[in-house]
N, CA and C atoms as an extended XYZ file, in Angstrom:
594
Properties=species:S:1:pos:R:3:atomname:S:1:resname:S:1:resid:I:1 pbc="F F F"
N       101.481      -26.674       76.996 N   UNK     1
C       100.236      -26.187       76.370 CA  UNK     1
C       100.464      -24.780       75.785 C   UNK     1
N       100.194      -24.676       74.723 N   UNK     2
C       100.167      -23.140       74.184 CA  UNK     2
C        99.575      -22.445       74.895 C   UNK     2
N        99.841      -20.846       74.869 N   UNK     3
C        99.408      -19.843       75.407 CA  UNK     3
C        98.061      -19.576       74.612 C   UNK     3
N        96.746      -19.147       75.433 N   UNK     4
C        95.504      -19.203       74.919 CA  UNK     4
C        95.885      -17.572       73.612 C   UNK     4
N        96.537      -16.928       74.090 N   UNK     5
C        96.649      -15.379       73.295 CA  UNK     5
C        97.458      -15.364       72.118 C   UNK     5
N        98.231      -17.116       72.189 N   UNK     6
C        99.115      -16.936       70.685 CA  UNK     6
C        98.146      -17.741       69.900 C   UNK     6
N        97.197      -18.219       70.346 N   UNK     7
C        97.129      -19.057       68.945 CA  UNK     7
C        96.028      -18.765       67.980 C   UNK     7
N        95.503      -17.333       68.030 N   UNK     8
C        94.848      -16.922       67.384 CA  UNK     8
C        96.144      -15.893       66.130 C   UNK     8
N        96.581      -15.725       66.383 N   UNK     9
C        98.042      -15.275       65.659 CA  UNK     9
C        97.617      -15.366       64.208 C   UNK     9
N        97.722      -16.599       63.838 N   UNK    10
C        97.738      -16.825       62.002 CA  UNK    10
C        96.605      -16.791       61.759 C   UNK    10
N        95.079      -15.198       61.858 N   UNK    11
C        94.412      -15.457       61.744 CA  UNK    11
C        94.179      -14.153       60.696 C   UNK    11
N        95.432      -13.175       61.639 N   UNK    12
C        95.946      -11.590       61.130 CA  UNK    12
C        96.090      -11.807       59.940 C   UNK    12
N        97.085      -12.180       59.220 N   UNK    13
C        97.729      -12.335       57.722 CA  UNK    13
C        96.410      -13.186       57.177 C   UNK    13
N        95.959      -13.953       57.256 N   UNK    14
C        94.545      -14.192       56.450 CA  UNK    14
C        93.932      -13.481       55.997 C   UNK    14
N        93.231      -12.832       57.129 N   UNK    15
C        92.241      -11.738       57.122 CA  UNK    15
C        92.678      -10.723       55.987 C   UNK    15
N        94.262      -10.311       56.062 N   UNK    16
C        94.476       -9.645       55.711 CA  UNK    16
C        94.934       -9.804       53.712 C   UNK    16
N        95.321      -11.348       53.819 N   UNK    17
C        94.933      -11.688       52.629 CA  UNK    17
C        93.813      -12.002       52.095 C   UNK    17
N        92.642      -11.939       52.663 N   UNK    18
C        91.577      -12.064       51.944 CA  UNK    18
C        90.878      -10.487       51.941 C   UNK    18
N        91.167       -9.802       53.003 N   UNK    19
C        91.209       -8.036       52.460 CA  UNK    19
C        91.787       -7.765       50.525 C   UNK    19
N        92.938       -8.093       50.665 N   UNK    20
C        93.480       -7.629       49.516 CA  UNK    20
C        92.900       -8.390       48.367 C   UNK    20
N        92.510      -10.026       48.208 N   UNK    21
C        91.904      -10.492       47.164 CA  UNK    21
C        91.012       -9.870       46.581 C   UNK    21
N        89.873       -9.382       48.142 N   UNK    22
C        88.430       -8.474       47.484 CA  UNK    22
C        89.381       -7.289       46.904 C   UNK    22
N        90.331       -7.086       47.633 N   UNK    23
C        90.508       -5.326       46.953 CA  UNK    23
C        90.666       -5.750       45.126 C   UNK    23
N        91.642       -7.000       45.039 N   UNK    24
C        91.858       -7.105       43.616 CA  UNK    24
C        90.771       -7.090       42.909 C   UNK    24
N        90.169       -8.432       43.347 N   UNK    25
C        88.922       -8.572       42.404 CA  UNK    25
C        87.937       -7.854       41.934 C   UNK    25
N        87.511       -6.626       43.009 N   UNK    26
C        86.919       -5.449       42.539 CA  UNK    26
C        87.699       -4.237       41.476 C   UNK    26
N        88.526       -4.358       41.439 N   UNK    27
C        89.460       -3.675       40.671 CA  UNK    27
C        89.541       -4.333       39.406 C   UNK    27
N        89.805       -5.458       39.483 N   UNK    28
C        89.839       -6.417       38.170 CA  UNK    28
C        88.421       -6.133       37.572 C   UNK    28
N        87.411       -6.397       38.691 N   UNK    29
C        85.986       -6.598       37.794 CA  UNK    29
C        85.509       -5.575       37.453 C   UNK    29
N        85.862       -4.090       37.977 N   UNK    30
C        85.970       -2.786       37.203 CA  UNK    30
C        86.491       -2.791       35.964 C   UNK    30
N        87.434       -3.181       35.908 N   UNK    31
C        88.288       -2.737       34.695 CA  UNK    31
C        87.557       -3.605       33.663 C   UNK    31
N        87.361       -4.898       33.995 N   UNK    32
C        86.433       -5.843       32.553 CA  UNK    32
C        85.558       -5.701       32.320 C   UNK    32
N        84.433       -5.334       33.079 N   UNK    33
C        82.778       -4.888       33.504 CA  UNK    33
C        83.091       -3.270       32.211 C   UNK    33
N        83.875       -2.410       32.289 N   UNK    34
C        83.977       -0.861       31.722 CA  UNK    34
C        84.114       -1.762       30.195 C   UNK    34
N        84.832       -2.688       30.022 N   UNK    35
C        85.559       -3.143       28.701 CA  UNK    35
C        84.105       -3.915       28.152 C   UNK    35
N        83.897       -5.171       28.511 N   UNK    36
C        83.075       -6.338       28.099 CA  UNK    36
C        81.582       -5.962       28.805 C   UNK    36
N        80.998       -5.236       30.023 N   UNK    37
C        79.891       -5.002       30.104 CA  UNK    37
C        79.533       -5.823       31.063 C   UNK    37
N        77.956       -5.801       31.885 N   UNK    38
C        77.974       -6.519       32.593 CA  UNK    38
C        77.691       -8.110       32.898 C   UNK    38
N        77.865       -9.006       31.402 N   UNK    39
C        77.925      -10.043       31.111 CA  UNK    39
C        79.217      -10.377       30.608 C   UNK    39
N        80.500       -9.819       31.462 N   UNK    40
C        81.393      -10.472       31.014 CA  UNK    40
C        82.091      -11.555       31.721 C   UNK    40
N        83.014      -12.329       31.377 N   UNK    41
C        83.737      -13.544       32.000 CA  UNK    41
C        83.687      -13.224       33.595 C   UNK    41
N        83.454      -14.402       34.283 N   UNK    42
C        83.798      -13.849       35.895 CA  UNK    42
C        85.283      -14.601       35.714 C   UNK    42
N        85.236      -15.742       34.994 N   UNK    43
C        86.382      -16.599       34.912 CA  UNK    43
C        88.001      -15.247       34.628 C   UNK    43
N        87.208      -14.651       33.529 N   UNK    44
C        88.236      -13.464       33.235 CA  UNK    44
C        89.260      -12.606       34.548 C   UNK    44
N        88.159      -12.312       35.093 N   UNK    45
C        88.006      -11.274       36.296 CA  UNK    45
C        88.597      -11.964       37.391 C   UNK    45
N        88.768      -13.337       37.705 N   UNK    46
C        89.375      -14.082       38.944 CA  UNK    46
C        90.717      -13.960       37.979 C   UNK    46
N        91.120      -14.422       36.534 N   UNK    47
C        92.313      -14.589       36.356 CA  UNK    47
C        92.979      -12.916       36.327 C   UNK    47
N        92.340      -11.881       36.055 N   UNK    48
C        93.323      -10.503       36.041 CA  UNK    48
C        93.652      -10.236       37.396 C   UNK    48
N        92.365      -10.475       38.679 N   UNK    49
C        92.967      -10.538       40.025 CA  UNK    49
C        94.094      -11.294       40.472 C   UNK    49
N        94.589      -12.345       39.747 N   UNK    50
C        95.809      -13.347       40.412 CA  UNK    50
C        95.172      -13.752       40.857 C   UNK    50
N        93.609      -14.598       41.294 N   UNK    51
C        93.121      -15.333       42.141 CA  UNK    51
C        92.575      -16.717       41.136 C   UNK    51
N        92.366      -17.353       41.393 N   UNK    52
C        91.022      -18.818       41.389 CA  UNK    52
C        89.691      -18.518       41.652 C   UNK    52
N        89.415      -19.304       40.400 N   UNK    53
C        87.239      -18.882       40.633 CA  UNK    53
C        87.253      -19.148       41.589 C   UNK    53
N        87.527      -20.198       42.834 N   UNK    54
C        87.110      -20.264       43.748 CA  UNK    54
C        87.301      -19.522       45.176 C   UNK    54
N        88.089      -18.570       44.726 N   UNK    55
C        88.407      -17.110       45.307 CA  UNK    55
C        86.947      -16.317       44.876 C   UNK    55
N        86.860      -15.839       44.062 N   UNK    56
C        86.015      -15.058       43.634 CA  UNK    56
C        85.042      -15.332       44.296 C   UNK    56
N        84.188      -16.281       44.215 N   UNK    57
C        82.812      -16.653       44.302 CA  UNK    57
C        82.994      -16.720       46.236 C   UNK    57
N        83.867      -17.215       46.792 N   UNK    58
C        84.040      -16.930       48.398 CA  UNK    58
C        83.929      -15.487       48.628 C   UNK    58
N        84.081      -14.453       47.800 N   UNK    59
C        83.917      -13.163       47.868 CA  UNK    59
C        82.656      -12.966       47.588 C   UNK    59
N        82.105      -13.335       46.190 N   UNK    60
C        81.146      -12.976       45.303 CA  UNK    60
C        79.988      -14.371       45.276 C   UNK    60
N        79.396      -14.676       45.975 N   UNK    61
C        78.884      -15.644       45.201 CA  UNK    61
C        77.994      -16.110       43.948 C   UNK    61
N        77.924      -14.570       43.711 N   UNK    62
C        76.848      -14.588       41.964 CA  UNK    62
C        78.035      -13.428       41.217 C   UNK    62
N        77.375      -13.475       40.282 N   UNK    63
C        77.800      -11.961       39.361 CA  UNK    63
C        76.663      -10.466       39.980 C   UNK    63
N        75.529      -10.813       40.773 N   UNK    64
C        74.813       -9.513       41.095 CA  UNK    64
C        75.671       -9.123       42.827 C   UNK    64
N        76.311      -10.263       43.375 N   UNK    65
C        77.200       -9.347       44.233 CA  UNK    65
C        78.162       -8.880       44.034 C   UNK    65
N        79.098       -9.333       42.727 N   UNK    66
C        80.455       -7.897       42.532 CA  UNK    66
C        79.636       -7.327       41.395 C   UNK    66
N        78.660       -7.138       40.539 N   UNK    67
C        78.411       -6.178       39.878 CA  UNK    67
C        77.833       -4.749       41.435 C   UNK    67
N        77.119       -5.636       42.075 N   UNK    68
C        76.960       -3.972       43.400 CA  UNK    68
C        77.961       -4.220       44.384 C   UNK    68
N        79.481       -4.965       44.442 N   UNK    69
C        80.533       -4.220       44.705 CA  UNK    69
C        81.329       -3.123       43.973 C   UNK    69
N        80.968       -3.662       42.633 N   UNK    70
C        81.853       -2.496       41.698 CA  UNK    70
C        81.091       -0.936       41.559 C   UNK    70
N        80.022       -0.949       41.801 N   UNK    71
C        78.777        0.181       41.666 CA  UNK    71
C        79.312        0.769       42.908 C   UNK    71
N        78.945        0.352       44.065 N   UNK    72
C        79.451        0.712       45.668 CA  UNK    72
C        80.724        1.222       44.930 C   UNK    72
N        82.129        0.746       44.647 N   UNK    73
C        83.523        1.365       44.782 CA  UNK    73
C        83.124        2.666       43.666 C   UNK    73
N        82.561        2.294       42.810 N   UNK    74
C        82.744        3.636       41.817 CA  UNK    74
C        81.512        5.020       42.461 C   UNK    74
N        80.726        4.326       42.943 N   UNK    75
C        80.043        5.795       43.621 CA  UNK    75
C        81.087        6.709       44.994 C   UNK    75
N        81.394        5.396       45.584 N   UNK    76
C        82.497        5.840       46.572 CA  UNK    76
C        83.300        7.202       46.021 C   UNK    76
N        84.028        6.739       45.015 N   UNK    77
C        85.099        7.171       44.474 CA  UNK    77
C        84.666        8.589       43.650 C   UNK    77
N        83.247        8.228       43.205 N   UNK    78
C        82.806        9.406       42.900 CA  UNK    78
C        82.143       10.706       43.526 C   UNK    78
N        81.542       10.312       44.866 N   UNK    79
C        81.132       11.297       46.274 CA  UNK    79
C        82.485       11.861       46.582 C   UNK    79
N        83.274       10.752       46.461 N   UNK    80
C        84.643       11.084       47.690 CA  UNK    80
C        85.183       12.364       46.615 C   UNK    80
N        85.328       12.199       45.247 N   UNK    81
C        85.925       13.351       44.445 CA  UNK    81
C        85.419       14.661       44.904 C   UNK    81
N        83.922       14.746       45.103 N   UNK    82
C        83.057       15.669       45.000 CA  UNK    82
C        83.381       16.270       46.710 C   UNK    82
N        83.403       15.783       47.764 N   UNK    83
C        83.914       16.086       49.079 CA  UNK    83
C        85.022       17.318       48.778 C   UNK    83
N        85.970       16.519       47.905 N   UNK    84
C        87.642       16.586       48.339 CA  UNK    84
C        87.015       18.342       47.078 C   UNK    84
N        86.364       18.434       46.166 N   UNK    85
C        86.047       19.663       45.640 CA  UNK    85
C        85.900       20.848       46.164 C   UNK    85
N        84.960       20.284       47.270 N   UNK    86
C        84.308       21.457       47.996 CA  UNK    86
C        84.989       22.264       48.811 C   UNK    86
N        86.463       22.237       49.013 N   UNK    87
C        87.409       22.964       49.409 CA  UNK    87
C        87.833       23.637       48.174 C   UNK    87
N        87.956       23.186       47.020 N   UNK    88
C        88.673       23.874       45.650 CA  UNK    88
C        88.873       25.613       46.041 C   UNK    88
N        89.532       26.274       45.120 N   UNK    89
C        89.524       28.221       45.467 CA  UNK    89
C        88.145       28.536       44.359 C   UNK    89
N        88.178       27.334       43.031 N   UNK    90
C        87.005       27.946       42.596 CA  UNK    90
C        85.437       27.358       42.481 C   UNK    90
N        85.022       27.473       42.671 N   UNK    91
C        83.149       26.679       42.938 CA  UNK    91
C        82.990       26.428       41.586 C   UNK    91
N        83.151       27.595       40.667 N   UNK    92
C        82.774       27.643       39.713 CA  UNK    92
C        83.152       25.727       38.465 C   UNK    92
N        84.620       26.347       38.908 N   UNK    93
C        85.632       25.054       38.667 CA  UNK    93
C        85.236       23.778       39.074 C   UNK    93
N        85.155       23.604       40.848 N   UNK    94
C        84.991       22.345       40.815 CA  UNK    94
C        83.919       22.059       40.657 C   UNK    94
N        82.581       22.524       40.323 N   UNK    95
C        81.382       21.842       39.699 CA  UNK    95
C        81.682       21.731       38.657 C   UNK    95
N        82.005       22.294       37.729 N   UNK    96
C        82.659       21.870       36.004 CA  UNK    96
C        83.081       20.316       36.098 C   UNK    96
N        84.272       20.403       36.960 N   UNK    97
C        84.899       19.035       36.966 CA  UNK    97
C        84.452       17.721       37.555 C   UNK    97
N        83.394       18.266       38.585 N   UNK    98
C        82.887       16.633       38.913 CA  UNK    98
C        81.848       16.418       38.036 C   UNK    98
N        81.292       17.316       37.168 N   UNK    99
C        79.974       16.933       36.378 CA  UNK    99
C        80.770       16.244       35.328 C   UNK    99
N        81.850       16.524       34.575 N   UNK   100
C        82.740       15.800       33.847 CA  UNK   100
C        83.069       14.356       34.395 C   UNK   100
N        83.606       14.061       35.621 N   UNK   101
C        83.292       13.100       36.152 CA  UNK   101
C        82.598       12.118       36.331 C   UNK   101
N        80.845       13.029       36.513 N   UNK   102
C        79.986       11.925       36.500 CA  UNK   102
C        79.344       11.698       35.280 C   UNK   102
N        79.844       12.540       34.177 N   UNK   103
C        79.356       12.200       33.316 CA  UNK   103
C        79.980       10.476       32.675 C   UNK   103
N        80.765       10.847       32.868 N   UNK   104
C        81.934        9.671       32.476 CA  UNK   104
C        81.583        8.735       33.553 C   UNK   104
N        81.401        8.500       34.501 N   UNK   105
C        80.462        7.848       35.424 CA  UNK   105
C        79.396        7.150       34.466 C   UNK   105
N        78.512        8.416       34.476 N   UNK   106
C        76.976        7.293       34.115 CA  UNK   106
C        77.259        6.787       32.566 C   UNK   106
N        78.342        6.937       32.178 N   UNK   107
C        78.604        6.306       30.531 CA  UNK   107
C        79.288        5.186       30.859 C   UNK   107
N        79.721        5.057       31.476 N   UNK   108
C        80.824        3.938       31.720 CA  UNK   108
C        79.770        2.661       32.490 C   UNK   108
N        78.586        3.282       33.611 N   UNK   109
C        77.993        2.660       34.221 CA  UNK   109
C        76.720        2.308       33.335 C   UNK   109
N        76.106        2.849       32.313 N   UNK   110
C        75.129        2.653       31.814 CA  UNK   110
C        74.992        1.175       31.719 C   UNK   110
N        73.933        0.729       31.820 N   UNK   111
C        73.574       -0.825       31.520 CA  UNK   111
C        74.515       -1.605       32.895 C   UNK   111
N        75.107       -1.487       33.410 N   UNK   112
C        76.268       -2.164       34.415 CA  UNK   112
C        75.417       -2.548       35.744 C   UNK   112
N        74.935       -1.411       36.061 N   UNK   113
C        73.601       -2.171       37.084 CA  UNK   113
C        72.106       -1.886       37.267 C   UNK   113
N        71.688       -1.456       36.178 N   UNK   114
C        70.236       -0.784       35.803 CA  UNK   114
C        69.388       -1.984       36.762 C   UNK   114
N        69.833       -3.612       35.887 N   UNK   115
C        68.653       -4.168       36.807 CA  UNK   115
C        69.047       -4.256       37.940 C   UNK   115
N        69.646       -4.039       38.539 N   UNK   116
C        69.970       -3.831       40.484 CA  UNK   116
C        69.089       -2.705       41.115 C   UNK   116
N        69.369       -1.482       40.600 N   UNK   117
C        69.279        0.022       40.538 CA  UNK   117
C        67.645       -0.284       40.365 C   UNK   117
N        67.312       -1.176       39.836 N   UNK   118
C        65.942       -1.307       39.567 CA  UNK   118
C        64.777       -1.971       40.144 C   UNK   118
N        65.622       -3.478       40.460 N   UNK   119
C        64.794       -4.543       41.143 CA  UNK   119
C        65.640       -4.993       42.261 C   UNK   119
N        66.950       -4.913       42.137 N   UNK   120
C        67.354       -5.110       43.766 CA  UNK   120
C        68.211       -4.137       44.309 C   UNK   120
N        67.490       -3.329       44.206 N   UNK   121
C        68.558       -1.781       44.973 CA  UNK   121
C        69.005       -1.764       46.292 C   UNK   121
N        68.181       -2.809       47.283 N   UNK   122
C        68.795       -3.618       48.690 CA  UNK   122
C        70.382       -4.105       48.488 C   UNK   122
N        70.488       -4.710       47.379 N   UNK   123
C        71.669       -5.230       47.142 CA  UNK   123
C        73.216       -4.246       47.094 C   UNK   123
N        72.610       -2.687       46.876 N   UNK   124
C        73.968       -2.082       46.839 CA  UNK   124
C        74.321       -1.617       48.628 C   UNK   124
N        73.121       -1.794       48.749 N   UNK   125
C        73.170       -1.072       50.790 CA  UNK   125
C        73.428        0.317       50.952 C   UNK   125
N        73.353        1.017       49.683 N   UNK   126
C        73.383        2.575       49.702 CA  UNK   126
C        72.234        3.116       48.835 C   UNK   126
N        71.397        3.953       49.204 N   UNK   127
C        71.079        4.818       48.390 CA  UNK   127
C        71.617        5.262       47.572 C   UNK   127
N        72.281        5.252       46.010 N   UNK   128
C        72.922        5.857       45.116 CA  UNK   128
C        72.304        6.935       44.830 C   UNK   128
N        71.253        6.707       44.290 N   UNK   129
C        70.385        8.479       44.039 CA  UNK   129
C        70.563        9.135       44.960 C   UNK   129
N        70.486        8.918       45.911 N   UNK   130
C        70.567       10.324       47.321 CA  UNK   130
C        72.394       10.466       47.242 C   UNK   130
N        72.963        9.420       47.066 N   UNK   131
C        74.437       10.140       47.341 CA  UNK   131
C        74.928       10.891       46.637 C   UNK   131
N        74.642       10.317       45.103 N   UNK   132
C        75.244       11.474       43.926 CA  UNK   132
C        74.153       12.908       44.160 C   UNK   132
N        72.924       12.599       44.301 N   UNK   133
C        72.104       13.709       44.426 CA  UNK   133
C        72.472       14.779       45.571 C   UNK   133
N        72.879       14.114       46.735 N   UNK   134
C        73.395       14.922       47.364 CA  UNK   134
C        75.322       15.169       47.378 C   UNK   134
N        75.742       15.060       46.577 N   UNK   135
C        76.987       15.707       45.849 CA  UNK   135
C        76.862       17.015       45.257 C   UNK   135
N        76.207       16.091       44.232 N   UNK   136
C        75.553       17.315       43.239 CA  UNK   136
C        75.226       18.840       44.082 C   UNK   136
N        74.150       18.595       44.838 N   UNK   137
C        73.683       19.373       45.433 CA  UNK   137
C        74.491       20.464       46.365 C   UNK   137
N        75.484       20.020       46.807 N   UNK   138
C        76.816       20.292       47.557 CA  UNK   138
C        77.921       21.464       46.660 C   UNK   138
N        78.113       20.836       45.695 N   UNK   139
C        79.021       21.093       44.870 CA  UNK   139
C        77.976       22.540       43.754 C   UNK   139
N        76.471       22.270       43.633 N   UNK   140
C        75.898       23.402       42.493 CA  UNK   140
C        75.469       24.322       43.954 C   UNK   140
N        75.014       24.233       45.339 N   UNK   141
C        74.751       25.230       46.128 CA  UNK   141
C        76.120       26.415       46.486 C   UNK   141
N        76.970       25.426       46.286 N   UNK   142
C        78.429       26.867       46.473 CA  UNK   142
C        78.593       27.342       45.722 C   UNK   142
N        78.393       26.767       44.200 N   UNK   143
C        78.676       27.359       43.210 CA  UNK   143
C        77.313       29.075       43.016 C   UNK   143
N        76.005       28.352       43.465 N   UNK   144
C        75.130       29.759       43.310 CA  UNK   144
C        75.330       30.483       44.270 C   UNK   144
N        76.043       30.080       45.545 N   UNK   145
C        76.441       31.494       46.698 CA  UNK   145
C        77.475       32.006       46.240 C   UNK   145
N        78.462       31.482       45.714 N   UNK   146
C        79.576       32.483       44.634 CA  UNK   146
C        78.303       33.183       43.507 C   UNK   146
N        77.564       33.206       43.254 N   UNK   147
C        76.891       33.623       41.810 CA  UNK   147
C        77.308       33.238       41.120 C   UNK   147
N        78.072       32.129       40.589 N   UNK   148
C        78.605       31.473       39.014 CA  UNK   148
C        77.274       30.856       38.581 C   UNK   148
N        76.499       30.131       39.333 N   UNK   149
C        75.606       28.954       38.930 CA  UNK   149
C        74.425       29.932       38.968 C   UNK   149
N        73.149       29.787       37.964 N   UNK   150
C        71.911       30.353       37.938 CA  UNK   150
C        71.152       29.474       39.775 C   UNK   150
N        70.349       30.624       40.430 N   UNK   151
C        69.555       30.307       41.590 CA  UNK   151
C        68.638       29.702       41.195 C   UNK   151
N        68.031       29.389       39.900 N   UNK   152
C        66.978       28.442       39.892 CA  UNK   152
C        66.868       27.210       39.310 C   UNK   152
N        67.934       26.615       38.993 N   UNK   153
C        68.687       25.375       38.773 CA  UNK   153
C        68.697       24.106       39.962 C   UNK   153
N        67.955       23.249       39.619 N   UNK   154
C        67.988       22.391       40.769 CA  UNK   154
C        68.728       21.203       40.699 C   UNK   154
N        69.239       20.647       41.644 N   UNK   155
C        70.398       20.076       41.464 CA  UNK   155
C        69.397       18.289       41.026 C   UNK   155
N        68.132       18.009       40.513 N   UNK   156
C        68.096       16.889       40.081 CA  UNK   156
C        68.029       17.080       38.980 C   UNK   156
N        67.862       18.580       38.637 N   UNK   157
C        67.307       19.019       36.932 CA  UNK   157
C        68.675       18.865       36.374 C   UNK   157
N        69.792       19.327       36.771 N   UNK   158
C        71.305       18.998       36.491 CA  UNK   158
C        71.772       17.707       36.367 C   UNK   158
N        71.448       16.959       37.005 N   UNK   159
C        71.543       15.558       37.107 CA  UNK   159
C        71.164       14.179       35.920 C   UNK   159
N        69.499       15.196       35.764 N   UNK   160
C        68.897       14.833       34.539 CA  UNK   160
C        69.765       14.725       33.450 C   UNK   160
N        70.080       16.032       33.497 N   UNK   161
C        70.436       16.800       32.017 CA  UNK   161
C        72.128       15.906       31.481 C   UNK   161
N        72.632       15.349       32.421 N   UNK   162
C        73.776       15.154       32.634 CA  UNK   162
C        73.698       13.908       32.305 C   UNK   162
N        72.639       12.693       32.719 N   UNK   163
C        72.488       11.728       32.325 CA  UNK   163
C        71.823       11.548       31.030 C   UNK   163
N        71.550       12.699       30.858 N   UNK   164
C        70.749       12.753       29.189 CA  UNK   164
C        71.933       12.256       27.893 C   UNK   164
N        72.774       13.063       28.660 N   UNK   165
C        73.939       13.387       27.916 CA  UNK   165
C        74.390       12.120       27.938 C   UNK   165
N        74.516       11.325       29.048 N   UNK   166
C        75.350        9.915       28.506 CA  UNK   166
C        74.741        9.364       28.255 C   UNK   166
N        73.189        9.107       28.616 N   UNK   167
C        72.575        8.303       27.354 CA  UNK   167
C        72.623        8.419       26.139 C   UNK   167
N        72.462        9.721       25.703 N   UNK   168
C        72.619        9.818       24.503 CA  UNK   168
C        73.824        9.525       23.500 C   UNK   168
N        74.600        9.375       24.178 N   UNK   169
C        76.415        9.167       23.766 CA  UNK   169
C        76.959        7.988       23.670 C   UNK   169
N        76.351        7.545       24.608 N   UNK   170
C        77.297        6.352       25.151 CA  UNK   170
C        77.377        4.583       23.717 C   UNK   170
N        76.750        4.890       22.554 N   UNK   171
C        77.023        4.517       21.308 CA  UNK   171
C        77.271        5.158       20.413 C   UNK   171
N        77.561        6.422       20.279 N   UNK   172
C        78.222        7.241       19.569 CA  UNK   172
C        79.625        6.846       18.873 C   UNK   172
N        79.678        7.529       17.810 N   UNK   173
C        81.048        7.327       17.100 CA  UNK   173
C        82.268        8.335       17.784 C   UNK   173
N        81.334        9.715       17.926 N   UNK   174
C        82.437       10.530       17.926 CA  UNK   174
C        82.406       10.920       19.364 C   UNK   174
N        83.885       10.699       20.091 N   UNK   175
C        84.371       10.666       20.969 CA  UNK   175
C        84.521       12.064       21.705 C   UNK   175
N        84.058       12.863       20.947 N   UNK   176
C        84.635       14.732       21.345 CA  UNK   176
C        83.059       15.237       21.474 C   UNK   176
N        82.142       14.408       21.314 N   UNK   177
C        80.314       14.992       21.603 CA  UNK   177
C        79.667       14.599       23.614 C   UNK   177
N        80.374       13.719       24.072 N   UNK   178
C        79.593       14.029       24.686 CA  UNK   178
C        80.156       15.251       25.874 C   UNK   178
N        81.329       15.509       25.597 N   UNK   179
C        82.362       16.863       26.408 CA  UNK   179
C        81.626       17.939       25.999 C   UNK   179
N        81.152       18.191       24.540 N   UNK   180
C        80.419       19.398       24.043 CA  UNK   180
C        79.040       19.363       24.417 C   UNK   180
N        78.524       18.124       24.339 N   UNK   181
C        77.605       18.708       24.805 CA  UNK   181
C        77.273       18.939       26.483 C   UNK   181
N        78.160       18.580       27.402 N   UNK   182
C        78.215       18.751       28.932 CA  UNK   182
C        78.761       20.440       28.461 C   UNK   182
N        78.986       20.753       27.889 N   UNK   183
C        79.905       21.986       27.648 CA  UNK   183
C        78.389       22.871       27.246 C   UNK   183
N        77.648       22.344       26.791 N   UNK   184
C        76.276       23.414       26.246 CA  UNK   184
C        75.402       23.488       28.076 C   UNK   184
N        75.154       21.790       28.394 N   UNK   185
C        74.999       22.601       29.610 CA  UNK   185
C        75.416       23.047       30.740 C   UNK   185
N        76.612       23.060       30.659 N   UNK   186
C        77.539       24.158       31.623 CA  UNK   186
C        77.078       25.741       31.106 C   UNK   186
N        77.385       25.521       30.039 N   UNK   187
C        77.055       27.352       29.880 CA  UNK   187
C        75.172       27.641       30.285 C   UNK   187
N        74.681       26.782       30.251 N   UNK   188
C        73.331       27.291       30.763 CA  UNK   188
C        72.984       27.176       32.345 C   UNK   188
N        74.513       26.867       33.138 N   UNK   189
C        74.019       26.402       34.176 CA  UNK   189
C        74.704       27.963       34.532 C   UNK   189
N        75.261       28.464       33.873 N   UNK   190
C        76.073       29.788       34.124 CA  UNK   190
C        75.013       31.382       33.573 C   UNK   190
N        74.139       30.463       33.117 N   UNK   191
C        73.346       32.144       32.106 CA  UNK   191
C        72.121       32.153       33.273 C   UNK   191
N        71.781       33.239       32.943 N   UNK   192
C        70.553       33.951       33.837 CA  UNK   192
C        69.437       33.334       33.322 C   UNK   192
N        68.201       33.158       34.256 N   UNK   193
C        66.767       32.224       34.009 CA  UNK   193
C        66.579       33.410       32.460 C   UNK   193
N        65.760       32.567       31.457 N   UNK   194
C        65.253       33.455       30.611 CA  UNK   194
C        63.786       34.507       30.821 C   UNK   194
N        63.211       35.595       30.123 N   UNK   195
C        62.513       36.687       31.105 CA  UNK   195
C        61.237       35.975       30.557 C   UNK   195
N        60.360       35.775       31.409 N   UNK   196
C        58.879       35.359       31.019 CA  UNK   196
C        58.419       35.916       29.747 C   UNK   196
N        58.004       34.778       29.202 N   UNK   197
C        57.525       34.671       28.110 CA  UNK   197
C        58.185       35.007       26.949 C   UNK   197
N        59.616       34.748       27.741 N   UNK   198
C        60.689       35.061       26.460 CA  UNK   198
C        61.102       33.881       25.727 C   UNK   198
C-alpha cells in the first residue's frame, strides 16, 4: 500500500503549473488589452500565453474576470512603484516620476475597466481609488515637508488634474503633449498658492 504522505506528491508541480499559466495569461492579456482594448480576442490572449482557450477560461471564466485581473496587476505594480519611491534622496523627484507613471497608467487604462470601476467594482476586490489615492498622498505629503510641493494642494486635486491630462490625450496625434502638459502641472504643483484676489 502506498504511503498516505507520498501520494499527494504530484499535486506540487500542478499547482505550480497552473501558478505560472495565470502568471502568463495576465501578462499576455496586458499586453493585447494596451494594443486592441478591452474588446479584444481572448482567443488571441490564450495563444500569446502558450496556453488553450480552455486554459484561460479555467482561470478566467468571462472577459470581466481577467479584464479585473489585469487592473489588480497594473495597480499593484503601480502602488508598489510609489512604496519603493518613498525612500528616493529626492521627494521632489520621486513625485515627478510616479505622476509620469500614472499618467501613463490612466492612458493606457482608459476605457479598459470603466464599466467594472463603475458597476462592478466588487469584482476588482480592491479599492483602486483609495490605493492610488493613497500613493498619491504618500508620495505629494513628503514632497510638502521637504517644501518642493505647494501646502495647499490636495492630493485628489492632483489626481484630478492628472487624469485630466490623459483624458484629454489619450486620442491625440502628438505623442510629446501629454508629458508637457503633466510638465505645466508639475510646475504649479511647485509655485506658491496665488495672493487673494490675485
Amino acid at each position: 500500500m502506498t504511503p498516505a504522505h507520498s501520494r499527494p506528491g504530484p499535486e506540487v508541480p500542478r499547482r505550480s503549473d497552473a501558478r505560472r499559466n495565470r502568471e502568463r495569461l495576465v501578462d499576455a492579456a496586458r499586453a493585447v488589452f494596451a494594443e486592441s482594448g478591452p474588446e479584444a480576442s481572448l482567443n488571441e490572449i490564450a495563444q500569446r500565453a502558450g496556453v488553450g482557450p480552455g486554459t484561460l477560461y479555467r482561470h478566467f471564466p468571462n472577459r470581466r474576470t481577467l479584464l479585473a485581473a489585469v487592473l489588480r496587476d497594473r495597480i499593484d505594480t503601480l502602488c508598489g512603484h510609489a512604496e519603493r519611491l518613498l525612500t528616493a534622496d529626492s521627494a521632489d523627484r520621486a513625485l515627478a516620476e510616479w505622476l509620469h507613471a500614472f499618467l501613463e497608467h490612466a492612458r493606457v487604462n482608459q476605457g479598459l475597466g470603466g464599466s467594472l470601476l463603475l458597476h462592478e467594482p466588487e469584482m476588482l476586490g480592491v479599492d483602486c481609488h483609495r490605493r492610488i489615492e493613497d500613493a498619491a498622498t504618500a508620495l505629494l505629503v513628503r514632497a510638502q515637508r521637504s517644501g518642493t510641493a505647494r501646502g495647499d494642494l490636495a492630493p485628489g486635486d492632483l489626481i484630478q488634474l492628472v487624469v485630466g491630462v490623459a483624458l484629454a490625450t489619450v486620442r491625440g496625434e502628438d505623442a510629446a503633449q501629454p508629458g508637457r502638459l503633466l510638465g505645466l502641472v508639475l510646475d504649479a504643483v511647485h509655485a506658491g498658492p496665488c495672493p487673494a484676489g490675485g
